[in-house]
C-alpha positions in Angstrom: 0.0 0.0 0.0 1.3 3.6 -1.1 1.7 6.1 1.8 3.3 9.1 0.1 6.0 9.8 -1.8 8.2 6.6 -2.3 6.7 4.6 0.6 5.1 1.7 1.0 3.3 -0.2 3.7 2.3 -3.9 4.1 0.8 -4.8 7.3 1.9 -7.8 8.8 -1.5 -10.0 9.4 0.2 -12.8 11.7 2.7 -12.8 14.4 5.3 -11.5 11.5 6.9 -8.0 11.5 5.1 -5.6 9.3 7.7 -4.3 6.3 8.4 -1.3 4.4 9.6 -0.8 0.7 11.3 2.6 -0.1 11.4 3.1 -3.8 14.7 5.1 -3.1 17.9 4.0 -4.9 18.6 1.7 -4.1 15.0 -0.2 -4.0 15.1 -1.0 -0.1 13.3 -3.1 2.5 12.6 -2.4 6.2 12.4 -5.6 7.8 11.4 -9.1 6.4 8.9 -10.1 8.1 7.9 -13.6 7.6 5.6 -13.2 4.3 6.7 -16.2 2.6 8.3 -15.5 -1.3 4.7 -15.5 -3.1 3.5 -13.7 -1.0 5.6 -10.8 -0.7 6.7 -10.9 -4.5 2.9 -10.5 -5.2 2.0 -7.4 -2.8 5.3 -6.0 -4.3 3.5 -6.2 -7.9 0.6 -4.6 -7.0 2.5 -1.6 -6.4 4.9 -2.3 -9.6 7.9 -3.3 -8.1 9.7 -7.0 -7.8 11.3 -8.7 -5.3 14.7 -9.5 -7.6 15.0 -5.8 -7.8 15.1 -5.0 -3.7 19.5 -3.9 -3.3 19.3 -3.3 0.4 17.1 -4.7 3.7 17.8 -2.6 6.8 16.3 -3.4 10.8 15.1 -1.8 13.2 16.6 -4.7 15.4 16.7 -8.3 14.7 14.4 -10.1 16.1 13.2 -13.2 14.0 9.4 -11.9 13.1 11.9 -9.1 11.4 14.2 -11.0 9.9 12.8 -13.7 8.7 13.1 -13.0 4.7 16.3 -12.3 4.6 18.3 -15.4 3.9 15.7 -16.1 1.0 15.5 -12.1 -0.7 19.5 -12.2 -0.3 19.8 -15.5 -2.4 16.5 -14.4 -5.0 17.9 -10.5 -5.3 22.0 -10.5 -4.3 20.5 -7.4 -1.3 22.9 -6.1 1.1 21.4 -6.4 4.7 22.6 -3.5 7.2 22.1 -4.0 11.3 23.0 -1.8 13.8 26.2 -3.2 15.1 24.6 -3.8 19.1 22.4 -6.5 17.1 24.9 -8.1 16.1 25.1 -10.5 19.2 21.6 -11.1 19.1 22.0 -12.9 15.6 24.4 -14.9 17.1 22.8 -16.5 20.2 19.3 -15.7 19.9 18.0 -17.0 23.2 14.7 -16.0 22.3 14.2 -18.4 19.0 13.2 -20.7 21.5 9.7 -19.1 22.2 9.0 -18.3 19.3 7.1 -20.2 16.6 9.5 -19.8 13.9 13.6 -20.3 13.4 14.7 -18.0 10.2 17.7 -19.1 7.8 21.5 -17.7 8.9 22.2 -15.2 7.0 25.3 -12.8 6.6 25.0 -9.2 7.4 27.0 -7.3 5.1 27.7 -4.1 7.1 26.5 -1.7 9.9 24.5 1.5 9.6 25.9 5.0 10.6 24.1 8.1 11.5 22.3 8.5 8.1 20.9 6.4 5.4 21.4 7.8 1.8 19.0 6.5 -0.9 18.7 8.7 -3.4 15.9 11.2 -2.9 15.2 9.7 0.2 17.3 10.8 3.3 17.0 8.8 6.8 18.5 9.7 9.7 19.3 6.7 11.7 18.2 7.2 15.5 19.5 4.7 18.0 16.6 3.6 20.3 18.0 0.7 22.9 15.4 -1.0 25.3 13.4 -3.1 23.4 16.6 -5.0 22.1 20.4 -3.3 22.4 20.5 -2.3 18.9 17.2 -1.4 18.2 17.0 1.6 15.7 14.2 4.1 14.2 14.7 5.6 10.5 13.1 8.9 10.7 12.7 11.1 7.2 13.0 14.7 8.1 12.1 15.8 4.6 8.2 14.0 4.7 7.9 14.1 8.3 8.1 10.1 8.9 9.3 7.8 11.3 9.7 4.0 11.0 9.9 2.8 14.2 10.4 -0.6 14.3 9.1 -2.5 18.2 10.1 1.1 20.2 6.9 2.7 19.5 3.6 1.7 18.5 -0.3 3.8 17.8 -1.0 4.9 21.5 1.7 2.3 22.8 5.6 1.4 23.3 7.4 -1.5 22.7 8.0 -4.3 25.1 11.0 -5.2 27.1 10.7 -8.6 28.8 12.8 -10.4 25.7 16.7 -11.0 26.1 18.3 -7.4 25.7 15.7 -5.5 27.0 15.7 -3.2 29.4 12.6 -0.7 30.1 14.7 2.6 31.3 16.4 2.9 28.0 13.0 2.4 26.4 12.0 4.9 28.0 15.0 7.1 27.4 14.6 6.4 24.0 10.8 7.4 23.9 12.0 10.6 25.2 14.0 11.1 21.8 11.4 10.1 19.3 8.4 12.5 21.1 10.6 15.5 20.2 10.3 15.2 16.9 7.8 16.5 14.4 5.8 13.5 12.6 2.9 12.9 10.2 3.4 9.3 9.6 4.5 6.8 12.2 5.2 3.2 10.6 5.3 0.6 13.7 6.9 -2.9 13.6 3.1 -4.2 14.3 -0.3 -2.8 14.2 -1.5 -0.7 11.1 0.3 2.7 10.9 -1.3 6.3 11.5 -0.9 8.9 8.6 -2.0 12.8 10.3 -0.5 15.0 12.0 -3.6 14.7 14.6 -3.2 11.2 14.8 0.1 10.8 15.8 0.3 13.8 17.7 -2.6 11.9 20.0 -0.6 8.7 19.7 2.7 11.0 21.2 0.4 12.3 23.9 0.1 8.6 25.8 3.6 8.1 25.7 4.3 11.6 27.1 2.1 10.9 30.3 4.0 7.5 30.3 7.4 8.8 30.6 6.0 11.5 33.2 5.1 8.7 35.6 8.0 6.4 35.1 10.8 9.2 34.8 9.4 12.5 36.4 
């Protein structure tokens, strides 16, 4: 589904990670998910794009609901896969695979991501947002007034912290980063995303009287 101007939204309808296509150079993917190949080759079409085309997957952290494409769209398309480099344990010893319904192939990451993210007309600054894993990260487009926000924060809600390498102050810390800024569309990890200015700015309102009762 088209949001705006080189975004694209699919809505995860399981336990899977919802994912995000930038048609930025080059052609990119926010997390995985755990589509399956027909599937996500065929919401891809609808929008005119193929999955052999995709050069570059990025996460907001690793989980395996995020990552779960990865070994399969590297191997069909040749994409480079960029983590934040405090994830990079996590792939290793995943301690949580074992609660989970669903083990995704190894795959090699094929670099770290700095500060910004450069695709073409599309410009993401890379915000580092620990507590819901160590590396988590949000990609925030100054330009169209969007973050992607990966498990950190959700519509009216924040991400949880009970999994291996999380750790509720620097959630909370983190929260107090991504309220500051000004945003018209926020694209969570789960749930459907919100697209106005009124939306997310009553969204940002719960998590404000959150962090006022946990930090002060």
């Amino acid at each position: 589904m088209r949001l705006c101007d080189h975004y694209y939204f699919y809505e995860s309808d399981g336990w899977g990670s919802n994912s995000i296509l930038i048609a930025g150079e080059p052609l990119t993917l926010v997390d995985t998910g755990t589509w399956g190949l027909e599937q996500l080759e065929a919401m891809l079409r609808e929008d005119g794009f193929k999955l052999k085309d995709i050069g570059l997957i990025v996460h907001t952290h690793c989980h395996p609901d995020h990552v779960g494409m990865d070994a399969e769209i590297k191997k069909l398309a040749g994409a480079k896969i960029l983590i934040h480099k405090k994830e990079a344990a996590l792939l290793k010893v995943n301690t949580m695979l074992s609660v989970l319904p669903f083990m995704p192939k190894r795959f090699k990451v094929d670099g770290y991501l700095g500060d910004r993210l450069e695709l073409g007309d599309v410009t993401l600054e890379v915000i580092h947002t620990p507590g819901h894993t160590p590396g988590s990260v949000c990609f925030y487009d100054r330009q169209r007034k969007l973050l992607i926000s990966g498990d950190t924060l959700f519509p009216n809600g924040v991400g949880r912290c009970d999994l291996p390498g999380g750790n509720y102050r620097r959630l909370m810390e983190s929260l107090k980063k991504l309220i500051t800024l000004d945003i018209e569309y926020l694209l969570p990890g789960h749930m459907g995303c919100l697209t106005s200015k009124h939306a997310v700015e009553d969204s940002l309102q719960v998590v404000r009287e959150l962090i006022e009762a946990e930090l002060g």
